[in-house]
PDB file of N, CA, C and O in Angstrom:
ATOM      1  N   UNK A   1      52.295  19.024-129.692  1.00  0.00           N
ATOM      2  CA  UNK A   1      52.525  20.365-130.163  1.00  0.00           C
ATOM      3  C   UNK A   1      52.296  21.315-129.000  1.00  0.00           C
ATOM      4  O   UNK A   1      51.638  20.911-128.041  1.00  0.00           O
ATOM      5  N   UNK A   2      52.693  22.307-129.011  1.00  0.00           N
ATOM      6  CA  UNK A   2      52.706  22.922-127.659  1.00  0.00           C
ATOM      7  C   UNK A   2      51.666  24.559-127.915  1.00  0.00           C
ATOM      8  O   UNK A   2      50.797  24.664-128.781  1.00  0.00           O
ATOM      9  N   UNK A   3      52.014  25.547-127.035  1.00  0.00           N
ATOM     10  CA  UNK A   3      51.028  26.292-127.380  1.00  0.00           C
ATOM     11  C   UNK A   3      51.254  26.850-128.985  1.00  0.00           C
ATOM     12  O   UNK A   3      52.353  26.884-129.540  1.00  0.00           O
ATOM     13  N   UNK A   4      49.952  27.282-129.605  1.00  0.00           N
ATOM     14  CA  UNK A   4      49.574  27.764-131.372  1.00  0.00           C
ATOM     15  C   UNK A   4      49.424  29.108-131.051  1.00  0.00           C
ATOM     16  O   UNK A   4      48.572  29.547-130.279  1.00  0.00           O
ATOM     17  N   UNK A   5      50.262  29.760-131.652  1.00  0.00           N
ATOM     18  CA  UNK A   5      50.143  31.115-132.317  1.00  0.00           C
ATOM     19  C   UNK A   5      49.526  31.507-133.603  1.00  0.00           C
ATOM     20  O   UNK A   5      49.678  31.004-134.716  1.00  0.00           O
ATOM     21  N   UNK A   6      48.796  32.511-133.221  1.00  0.00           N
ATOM     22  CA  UNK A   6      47.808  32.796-134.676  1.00  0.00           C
ATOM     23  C   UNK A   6      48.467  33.621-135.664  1.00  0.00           C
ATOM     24  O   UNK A   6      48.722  34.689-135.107  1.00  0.00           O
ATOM     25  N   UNK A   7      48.965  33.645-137.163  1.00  0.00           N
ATOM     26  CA  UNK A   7      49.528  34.473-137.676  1.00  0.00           C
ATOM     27  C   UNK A   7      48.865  34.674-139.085  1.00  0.00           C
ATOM     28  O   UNK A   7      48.032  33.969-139.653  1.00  0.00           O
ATOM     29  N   UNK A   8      49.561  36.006-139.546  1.00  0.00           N
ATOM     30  CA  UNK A   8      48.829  36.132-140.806  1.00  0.00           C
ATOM     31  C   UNK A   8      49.487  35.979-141.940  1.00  0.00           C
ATOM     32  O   UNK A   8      50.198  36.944-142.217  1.00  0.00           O
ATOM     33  N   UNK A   9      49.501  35.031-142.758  1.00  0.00           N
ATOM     34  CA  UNK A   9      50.324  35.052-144.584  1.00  0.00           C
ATOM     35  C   UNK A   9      49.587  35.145-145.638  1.00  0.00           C
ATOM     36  O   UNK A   9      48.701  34.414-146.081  1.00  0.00           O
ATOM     37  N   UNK A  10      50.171  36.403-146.105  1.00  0.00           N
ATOM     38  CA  UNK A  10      49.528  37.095-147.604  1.00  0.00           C
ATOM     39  C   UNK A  10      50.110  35.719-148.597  1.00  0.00           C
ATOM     40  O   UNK A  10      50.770  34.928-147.922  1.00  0.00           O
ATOM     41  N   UNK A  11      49.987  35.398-149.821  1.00  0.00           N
ATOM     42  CA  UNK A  11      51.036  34.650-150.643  1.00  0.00           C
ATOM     43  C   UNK A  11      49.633  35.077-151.762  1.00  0.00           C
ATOM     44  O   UNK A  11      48.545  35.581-151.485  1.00  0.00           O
ATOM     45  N   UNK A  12      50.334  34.532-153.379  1.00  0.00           N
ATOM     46  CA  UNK A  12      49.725  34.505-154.021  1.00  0.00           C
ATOM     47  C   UNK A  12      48.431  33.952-154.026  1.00  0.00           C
ATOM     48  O   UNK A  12      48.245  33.046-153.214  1.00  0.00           O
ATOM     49  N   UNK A  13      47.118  34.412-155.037  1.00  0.00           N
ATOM     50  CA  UNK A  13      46.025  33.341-155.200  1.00  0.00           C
ATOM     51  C   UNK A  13      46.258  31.983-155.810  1.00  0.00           C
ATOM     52  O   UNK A  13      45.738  30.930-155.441  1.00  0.00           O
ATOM     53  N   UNK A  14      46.922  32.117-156.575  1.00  0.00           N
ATOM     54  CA  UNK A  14      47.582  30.422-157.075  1.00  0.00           C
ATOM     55  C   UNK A  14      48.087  29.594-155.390  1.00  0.00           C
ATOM     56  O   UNK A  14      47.937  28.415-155.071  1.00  0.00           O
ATOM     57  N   UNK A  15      48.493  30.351-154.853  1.00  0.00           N
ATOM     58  CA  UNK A  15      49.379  29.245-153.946  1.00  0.00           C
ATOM     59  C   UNK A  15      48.374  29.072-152.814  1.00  0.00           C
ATOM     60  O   UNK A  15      48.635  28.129-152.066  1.00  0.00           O
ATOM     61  N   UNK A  16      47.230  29.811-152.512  1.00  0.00           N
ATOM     62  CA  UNK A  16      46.427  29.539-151.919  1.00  0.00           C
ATOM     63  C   UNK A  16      44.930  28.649-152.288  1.00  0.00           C
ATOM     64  O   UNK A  16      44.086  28.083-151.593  1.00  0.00           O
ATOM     65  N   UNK A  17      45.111  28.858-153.685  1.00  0.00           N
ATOM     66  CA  UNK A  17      43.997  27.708-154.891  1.00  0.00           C
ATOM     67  C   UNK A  17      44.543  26.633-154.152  1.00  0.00           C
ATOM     68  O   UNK A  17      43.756  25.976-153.470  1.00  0.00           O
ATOM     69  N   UNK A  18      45.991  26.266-154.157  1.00  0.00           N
ATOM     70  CA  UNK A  18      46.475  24.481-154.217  1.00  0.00           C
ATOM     71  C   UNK A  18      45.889  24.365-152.532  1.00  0.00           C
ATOM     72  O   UNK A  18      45.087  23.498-152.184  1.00  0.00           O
ATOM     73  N   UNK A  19      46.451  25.391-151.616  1.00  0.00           N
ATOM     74  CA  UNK A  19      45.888  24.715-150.458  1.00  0.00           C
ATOM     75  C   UNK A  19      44.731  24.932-150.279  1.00  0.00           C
ATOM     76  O   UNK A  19      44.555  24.768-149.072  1.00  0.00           O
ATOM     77  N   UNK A  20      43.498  25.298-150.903  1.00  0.00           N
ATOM     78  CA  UNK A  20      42.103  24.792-150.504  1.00  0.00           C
ATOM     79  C   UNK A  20      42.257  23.794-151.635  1.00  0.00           C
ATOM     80  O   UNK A  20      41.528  22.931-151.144  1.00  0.00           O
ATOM     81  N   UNK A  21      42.537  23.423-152.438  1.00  0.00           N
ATOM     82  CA  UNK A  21      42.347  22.100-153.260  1.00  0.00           C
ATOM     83  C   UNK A  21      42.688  20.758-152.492  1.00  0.00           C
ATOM     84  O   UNK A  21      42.134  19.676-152.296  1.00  0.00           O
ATOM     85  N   UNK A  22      44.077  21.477-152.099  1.00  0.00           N
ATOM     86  CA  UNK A  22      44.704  20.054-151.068  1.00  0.00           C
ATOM     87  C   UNK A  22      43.600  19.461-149.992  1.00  0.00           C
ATOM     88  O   UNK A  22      43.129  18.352-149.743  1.00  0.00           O
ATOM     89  N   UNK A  23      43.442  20.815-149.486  1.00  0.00           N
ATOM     90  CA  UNK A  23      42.460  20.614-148.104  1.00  0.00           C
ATOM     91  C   UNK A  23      40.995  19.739-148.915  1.00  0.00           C
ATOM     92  O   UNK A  23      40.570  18.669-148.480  1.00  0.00           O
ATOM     93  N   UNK A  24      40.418  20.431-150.087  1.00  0.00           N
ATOM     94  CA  UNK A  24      39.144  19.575-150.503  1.00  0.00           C
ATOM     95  C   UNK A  24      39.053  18.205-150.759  1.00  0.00           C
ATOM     96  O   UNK A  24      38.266  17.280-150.557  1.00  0.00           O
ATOM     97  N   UNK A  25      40.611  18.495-151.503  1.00  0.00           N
ATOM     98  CA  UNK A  25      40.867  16.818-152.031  1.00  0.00           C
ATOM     99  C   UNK A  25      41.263  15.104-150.857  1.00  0.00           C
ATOM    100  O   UNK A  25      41.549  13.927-151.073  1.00  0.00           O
ATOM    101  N   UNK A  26      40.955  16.298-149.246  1.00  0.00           N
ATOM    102  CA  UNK A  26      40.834  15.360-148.412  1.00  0.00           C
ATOM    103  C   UNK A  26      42.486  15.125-147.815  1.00  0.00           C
ATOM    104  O   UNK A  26      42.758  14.887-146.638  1.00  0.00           O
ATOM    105  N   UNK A  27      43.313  15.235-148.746  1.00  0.00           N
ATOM    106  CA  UNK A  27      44.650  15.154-148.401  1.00  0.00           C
ATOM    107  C   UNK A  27      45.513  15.900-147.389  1.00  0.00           C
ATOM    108  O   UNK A  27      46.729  15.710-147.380  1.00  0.00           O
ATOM    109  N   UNK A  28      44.791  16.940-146.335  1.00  0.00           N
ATOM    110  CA  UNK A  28      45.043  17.557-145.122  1.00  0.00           C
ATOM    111  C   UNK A  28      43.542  18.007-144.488  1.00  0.00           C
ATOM    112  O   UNK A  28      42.555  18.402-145.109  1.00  0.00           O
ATOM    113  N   UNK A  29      43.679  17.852-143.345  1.00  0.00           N
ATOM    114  CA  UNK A  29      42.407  18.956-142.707  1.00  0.00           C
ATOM    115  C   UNK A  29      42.553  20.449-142.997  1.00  0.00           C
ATOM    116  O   UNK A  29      41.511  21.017-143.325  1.00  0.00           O
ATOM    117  N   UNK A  30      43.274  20.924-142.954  1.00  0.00           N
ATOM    118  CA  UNK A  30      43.442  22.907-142.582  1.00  0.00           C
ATOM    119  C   UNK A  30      44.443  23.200-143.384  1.00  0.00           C
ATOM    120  O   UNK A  30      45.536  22.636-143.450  1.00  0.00           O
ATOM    121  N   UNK A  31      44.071  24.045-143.960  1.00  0.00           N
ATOM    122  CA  UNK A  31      45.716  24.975-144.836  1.00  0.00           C
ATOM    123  C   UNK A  31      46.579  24.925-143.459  1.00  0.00           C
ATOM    124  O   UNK A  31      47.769  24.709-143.688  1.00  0.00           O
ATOM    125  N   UNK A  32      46.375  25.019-142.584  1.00  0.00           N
ATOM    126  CA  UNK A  32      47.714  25.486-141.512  1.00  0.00           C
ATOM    127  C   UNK A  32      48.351  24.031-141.510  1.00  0.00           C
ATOM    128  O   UNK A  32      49.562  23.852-141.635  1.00  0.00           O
ATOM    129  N   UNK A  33      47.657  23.265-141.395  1.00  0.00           N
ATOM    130  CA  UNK A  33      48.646  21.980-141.136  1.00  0.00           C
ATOM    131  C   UNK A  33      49.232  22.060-142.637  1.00  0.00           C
ATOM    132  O   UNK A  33      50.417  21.745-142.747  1.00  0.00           O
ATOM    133  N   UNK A  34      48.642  22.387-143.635  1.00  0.00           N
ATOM    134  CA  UNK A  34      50.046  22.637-145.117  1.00  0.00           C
ATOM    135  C   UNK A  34      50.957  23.139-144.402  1.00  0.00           C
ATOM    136  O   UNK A  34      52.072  22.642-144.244  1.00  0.00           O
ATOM    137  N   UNK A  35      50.575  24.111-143.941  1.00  0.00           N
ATOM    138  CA  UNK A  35      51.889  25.476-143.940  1.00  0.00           C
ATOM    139  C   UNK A  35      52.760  24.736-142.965  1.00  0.00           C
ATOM    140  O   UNK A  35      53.937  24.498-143.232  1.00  0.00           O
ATOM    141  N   UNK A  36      51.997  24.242-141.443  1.00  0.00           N
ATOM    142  CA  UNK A  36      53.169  23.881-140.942  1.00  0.00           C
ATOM    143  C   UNK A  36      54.092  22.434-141.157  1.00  0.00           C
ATOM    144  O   UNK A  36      54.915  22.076-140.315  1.00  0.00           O
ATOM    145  N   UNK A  37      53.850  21.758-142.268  1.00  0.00           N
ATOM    146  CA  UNK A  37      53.868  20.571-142.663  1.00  0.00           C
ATOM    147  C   UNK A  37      55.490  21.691-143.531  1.00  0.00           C
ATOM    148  O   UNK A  37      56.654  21.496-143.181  1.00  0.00           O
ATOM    149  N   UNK A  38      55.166  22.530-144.392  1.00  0.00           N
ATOM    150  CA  UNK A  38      56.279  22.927-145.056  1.00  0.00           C
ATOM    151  C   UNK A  38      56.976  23.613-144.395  1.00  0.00           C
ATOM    152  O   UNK A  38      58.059  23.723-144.969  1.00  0.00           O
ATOM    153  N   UNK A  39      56.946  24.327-143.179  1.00  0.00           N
ATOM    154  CA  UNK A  39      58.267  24.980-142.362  1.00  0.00           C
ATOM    155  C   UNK A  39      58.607  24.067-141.827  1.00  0.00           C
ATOM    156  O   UNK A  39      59.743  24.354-141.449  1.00  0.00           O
ATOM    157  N   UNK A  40      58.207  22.311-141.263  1.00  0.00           N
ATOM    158  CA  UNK A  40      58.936  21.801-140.916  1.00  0.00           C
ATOM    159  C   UNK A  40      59.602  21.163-141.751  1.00  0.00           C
ATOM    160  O   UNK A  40      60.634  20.826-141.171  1.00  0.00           O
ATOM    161  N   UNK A  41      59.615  20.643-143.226  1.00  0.00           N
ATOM    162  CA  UNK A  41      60.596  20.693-144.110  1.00  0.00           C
ATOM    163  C   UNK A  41      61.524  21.861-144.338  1.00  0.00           C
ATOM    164  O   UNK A  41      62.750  21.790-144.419  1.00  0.00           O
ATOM    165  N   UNK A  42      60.811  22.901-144.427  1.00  0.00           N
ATOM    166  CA  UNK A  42      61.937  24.600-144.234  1.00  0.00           C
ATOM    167  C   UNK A  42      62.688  24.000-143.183  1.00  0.00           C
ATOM    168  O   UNK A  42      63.814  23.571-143.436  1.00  0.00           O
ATOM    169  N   UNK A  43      62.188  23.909-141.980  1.00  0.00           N
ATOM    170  CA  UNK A  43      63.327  23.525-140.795  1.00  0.00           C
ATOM    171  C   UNK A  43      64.327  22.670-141.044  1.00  0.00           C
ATOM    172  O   UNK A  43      65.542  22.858-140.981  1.00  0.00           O
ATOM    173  N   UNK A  44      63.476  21.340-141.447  1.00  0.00           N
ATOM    174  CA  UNK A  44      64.703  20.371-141.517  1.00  0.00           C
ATOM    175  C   UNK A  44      65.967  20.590-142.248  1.00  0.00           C
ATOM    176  O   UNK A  44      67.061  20.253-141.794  1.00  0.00           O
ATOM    177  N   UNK A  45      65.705  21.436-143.935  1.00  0.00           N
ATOM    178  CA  UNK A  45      66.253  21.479-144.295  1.00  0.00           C
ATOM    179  C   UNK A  45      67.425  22.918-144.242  1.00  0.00           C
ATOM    180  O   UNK A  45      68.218  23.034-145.176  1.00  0.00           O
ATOM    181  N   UNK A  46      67.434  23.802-143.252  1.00  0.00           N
ATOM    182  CA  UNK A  46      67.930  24.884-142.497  1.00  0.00           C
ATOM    183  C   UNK A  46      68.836  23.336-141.555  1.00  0.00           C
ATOM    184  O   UNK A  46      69.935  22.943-141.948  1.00  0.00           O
ATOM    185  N   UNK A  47      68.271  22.826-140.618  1.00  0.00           N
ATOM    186  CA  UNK A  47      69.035  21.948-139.889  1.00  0.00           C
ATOM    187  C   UNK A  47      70.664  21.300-141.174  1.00  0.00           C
ATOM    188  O   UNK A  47      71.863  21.573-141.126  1.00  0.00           O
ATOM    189  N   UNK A  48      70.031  20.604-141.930  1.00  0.00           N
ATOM    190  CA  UNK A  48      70.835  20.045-142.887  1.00  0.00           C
ATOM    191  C   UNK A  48      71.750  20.978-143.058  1.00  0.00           C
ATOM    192  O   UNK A  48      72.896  20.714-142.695  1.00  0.00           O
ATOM    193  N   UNK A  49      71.447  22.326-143.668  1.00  0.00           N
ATOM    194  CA  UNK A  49      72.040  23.162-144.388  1.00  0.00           C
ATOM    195  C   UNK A  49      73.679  23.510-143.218  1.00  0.00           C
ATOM    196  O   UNK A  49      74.852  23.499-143.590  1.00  0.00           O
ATOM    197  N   UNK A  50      73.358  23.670-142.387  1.00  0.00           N
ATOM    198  CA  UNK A  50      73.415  23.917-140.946  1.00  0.00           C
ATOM    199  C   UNK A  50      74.944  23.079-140.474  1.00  0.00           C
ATOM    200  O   UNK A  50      76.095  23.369-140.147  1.00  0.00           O
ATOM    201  N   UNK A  51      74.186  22.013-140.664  1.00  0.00           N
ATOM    202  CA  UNK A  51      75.252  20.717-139.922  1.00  0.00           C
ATOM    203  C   UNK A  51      75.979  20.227-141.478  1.00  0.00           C
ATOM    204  O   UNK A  51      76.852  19.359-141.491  1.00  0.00           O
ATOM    205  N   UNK A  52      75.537  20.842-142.646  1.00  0.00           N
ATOM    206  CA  UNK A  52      77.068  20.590-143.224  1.00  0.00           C
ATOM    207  C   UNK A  52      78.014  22.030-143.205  1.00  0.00           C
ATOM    208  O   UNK A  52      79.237  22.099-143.325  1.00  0.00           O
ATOM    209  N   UNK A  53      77.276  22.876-143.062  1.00  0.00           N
ATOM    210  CA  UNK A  53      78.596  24.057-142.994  1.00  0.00           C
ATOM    211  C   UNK A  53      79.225  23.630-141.758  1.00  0.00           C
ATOM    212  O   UNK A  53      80.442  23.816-141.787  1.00  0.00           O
ATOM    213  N   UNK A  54      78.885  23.226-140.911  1.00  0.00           N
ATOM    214  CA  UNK A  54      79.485  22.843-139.198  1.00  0.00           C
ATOM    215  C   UNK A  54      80.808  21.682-139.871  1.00  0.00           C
ATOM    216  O   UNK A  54      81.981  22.043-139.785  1.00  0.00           O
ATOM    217  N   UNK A  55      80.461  20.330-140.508  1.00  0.00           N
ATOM    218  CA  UNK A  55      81.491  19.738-140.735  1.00  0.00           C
ATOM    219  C   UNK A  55      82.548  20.320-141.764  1.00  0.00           C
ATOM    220  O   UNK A  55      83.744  20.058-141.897  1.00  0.00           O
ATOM    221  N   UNK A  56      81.832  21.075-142.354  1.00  0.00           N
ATOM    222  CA  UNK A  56      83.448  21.856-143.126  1.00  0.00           C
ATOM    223  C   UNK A  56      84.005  22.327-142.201  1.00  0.00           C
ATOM    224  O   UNK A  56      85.012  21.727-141.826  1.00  0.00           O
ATOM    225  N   UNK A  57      83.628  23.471-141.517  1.00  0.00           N
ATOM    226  CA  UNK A  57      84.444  23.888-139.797  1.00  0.00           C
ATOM    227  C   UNK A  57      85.146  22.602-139.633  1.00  0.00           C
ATOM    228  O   UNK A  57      86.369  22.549-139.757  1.00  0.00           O
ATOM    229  N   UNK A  58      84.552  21.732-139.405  1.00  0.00           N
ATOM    230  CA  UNK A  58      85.297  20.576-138.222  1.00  0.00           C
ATOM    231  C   UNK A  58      87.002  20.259-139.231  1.00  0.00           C
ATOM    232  O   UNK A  58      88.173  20.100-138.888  1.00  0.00           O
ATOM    233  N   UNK A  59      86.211  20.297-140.663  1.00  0.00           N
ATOM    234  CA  UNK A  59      87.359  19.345-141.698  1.00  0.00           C
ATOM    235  C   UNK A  59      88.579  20.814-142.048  1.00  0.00           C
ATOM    236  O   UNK A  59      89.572  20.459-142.683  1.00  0.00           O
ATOM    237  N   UNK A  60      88.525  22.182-141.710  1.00  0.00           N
ATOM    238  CA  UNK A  60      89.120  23.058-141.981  1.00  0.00           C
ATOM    239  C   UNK A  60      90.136  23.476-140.666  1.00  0.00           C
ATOM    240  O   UNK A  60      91.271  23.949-140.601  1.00  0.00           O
ATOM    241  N   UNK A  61      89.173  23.071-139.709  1.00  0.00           N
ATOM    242  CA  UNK A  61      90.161  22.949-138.283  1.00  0.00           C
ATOM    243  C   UNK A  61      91.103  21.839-137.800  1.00  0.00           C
ATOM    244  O   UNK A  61      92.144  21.924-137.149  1.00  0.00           O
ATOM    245  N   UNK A  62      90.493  20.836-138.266  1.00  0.00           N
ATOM    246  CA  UNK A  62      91.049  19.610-138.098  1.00  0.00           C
ATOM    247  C   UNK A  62      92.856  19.659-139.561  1.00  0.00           C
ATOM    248  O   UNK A  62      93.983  19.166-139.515  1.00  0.00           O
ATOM    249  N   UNK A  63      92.065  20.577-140.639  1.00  0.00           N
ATOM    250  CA  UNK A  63      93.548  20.793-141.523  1.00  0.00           C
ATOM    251  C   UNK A  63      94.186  21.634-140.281  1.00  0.00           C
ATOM    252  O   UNK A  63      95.045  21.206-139.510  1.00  0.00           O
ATOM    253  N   UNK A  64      93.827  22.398-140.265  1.00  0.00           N
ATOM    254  CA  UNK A  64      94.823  23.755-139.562  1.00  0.00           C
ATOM    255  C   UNK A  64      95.603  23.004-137.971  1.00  0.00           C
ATOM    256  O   UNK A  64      96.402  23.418-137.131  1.00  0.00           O
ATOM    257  N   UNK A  65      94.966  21.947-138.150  1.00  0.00           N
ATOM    258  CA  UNK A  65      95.267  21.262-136.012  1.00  0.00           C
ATOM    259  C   UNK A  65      97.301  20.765-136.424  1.00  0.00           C
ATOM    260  O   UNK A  65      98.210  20.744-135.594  1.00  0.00           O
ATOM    261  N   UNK A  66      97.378  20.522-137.570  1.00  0.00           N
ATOM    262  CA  UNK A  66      98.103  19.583-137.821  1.00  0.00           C
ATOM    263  C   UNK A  66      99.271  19.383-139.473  1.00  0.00           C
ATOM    264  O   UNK A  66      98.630  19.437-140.522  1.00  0.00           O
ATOM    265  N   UNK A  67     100.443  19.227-139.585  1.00  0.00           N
ATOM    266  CA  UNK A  67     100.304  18.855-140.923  1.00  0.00           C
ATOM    267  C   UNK A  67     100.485  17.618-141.213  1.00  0.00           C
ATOM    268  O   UNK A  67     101.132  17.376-142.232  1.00  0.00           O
ATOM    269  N   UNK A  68     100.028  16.631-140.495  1.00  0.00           N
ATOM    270  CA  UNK A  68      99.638  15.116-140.938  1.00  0.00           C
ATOM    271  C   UNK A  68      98.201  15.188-141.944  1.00  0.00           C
ATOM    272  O   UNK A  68      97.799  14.118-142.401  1.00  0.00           O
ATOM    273  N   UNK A  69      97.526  16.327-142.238  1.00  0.00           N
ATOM    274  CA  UNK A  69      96.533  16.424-142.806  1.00  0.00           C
ATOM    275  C   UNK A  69      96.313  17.250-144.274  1.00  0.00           C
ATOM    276  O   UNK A  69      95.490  18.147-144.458  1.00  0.00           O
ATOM    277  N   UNK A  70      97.344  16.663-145.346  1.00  0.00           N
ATOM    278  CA  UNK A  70      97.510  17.971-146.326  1.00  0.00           C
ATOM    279  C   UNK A  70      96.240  18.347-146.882  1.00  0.00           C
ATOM    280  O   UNK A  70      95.144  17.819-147.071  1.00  0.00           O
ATOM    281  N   UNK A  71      96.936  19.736-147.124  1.00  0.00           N
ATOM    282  CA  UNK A  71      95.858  20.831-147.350  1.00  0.00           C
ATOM    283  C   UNK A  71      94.911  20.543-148.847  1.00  0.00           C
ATOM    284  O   UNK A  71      93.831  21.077-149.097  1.00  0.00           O
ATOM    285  N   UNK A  72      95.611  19.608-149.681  1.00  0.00           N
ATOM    286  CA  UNK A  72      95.126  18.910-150.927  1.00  0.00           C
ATOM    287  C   UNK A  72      94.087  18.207-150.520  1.00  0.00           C
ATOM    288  O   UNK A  72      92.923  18.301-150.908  1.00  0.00           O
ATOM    289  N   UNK A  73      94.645  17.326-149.533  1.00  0.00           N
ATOM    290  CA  UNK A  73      92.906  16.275-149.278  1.00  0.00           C
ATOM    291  C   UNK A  73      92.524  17.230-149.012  1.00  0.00           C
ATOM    292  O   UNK A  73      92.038  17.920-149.908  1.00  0.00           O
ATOM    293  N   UNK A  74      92.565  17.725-147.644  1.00  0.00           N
ATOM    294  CA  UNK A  74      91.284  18.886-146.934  1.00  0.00           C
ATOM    295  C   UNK A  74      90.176  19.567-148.611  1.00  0.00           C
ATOM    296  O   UNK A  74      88.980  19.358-148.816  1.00  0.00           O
ATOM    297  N   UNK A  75      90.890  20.142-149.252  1.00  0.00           N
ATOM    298  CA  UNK A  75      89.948  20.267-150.174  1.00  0.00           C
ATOM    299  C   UNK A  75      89.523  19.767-150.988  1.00  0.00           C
ATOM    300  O   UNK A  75      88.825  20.417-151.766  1.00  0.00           O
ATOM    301  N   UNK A  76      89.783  18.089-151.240  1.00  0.00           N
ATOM    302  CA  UNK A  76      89.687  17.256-152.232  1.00  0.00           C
ATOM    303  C   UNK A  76      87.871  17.165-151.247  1.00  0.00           C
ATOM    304  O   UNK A  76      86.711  17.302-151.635  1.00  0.00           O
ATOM    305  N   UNK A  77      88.307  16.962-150.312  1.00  0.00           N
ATOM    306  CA  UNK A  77      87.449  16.727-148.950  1.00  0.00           C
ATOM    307  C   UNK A  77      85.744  17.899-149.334  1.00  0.00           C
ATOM    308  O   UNK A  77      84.567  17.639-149.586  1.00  0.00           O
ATOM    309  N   UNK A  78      86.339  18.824-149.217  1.00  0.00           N
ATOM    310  CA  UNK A  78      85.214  19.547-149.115  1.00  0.00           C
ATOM    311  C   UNK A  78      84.502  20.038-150.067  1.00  0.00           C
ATOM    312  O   UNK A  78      83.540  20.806-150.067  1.00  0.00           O
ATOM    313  N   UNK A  79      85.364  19.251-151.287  1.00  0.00           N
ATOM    314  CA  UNK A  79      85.266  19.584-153.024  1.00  0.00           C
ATOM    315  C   UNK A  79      83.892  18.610-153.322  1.00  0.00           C
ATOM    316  O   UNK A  79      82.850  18.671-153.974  1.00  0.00           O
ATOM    317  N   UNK A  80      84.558  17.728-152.455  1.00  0.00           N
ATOM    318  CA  UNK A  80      83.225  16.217-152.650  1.00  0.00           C
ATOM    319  C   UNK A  80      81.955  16.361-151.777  1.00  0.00           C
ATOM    320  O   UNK A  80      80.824  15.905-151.945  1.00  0.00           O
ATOM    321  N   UNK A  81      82.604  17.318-150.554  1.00  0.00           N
ATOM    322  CA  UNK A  81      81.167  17.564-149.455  1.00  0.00           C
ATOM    323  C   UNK A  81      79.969  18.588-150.436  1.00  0.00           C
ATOM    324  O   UNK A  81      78.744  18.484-150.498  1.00  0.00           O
ATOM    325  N   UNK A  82      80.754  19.408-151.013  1.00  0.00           N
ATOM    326  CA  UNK A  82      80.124  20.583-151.634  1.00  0.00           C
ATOM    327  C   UNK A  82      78.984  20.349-152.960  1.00  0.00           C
ATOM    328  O   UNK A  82      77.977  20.921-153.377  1.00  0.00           O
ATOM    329  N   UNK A  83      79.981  18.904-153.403  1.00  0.00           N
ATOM    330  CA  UNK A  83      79.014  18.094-155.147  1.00  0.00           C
ATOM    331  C   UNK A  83      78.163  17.447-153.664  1.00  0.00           C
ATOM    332  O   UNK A  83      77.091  18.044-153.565  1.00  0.00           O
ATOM    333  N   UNK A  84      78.312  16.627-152.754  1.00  0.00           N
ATOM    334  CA  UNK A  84      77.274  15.807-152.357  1.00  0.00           C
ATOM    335  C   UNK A  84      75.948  17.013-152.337  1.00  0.00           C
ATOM    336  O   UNK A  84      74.999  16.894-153.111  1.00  0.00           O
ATOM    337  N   UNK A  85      76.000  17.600-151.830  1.00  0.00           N
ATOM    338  CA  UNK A  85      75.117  18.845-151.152  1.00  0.00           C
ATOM    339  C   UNK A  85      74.367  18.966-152.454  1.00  0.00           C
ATOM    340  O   UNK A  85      73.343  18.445-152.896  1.00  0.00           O
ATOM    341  N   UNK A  86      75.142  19.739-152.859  1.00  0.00           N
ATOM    342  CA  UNK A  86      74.403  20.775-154.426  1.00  0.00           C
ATOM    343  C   UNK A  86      73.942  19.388-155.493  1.00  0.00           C
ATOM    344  O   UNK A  86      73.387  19.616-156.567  1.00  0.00           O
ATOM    345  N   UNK A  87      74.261  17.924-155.023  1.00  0.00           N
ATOM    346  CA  UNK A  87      73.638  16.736-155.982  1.00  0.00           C
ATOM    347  C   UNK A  87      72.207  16.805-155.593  1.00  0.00           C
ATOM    348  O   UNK A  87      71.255  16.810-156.373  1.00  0.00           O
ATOM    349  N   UNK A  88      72.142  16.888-153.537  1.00  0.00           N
ATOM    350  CA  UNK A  88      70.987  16.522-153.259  1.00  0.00           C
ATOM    351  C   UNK A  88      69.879  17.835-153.218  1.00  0.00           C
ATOM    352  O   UNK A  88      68.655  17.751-153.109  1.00  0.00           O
ATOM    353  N   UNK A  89      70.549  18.829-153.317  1.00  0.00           N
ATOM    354  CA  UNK A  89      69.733  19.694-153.502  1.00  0.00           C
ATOM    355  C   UNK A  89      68.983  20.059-154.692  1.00  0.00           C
ATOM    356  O   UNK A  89      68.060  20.873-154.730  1.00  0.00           O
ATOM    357  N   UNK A  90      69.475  19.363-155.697  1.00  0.00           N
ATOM    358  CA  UNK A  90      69.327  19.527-157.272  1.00  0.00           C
ATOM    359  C   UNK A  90      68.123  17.872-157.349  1.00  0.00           C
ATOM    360  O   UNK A  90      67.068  17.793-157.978  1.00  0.00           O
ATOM    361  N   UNK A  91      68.582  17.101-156.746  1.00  0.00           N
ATOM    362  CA  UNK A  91      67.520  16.055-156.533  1.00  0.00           C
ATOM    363  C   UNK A  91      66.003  15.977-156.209  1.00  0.00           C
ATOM    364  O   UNK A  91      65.026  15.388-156.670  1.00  0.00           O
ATOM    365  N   UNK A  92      66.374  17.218-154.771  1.00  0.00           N
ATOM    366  CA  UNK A  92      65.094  17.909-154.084  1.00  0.00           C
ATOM    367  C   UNK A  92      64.454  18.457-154.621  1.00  0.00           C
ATOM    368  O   UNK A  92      63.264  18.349-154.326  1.00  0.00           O
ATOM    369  N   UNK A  93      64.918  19.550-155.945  1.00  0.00           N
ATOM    370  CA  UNK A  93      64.453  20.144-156.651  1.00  0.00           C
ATOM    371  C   UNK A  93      64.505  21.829-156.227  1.00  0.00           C
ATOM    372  O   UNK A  93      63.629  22.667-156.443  1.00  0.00           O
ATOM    373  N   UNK A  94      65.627  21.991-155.657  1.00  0.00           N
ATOM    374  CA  UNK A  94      65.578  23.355-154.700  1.00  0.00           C
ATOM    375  C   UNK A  94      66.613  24.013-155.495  1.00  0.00           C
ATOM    376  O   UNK A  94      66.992  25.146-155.198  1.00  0.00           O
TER     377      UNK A  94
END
C-alpha cells in the first residue's frame, strides 16, 4: 500500500454500530480497513461497469466499420450484454 491519507466520513450511527461490531467481533482490525475493503469493491465494480460500456463501443463500431455486420445482431448483441449485466447486478444485490 503506498502512502495513507487521513480523511473524514460522517455516515449514519447504524452504519458505524456494524463497523465497531465487525471490528469487535474480531473479523477486521480498524473500521478503515472496512472502508477500504469496500471502495475497493466500489472500485472493482466502477472497473466492471467501465469495461462493459467500452465493449458496447467496440460492438457499435465494429456495426458501423462494415455491413457484413447487421444492425439486428449488433443489437440482439447488446440486448444480451445489457440482461448479462443487470442479471449480475441483481445477483450482487445492487
Amino acid at each position: 500500500m503506498g502512502k495513507l491519507e487521513r480523511i473524514t466520513v460522517t455516515m449514519p450511527e447504524e452504519m458505524a454500530a456494524r463497523l465497531r461490531a465487525a471490528v469487535d467481533s474480531g473479523a477486521y482490525a480498524t473500521t478503515s480497513e472496512i472502508v477500504r475493503e469496500a471502495l475497493r469493491d466500489w472500485s472493482d465494480d466502477q472497473d466492471r461497469k467501465e469495461a462493459a460500456v467500452e465493449r458496447l463501443r467496440v460492438m457499435v463500431e465494429e456495426a458501423r466499420a462494415g455491413p457484413s455486420y447487421p444492425a439486428e445482431e449488433v443489437f440482439a448483441e447488446i440486448r444480451a450484454l445489457v440482461a448479462e449485466q443487470a442479471a449480475k447486478y441483481r445477483a450482487e444485490g445492487q
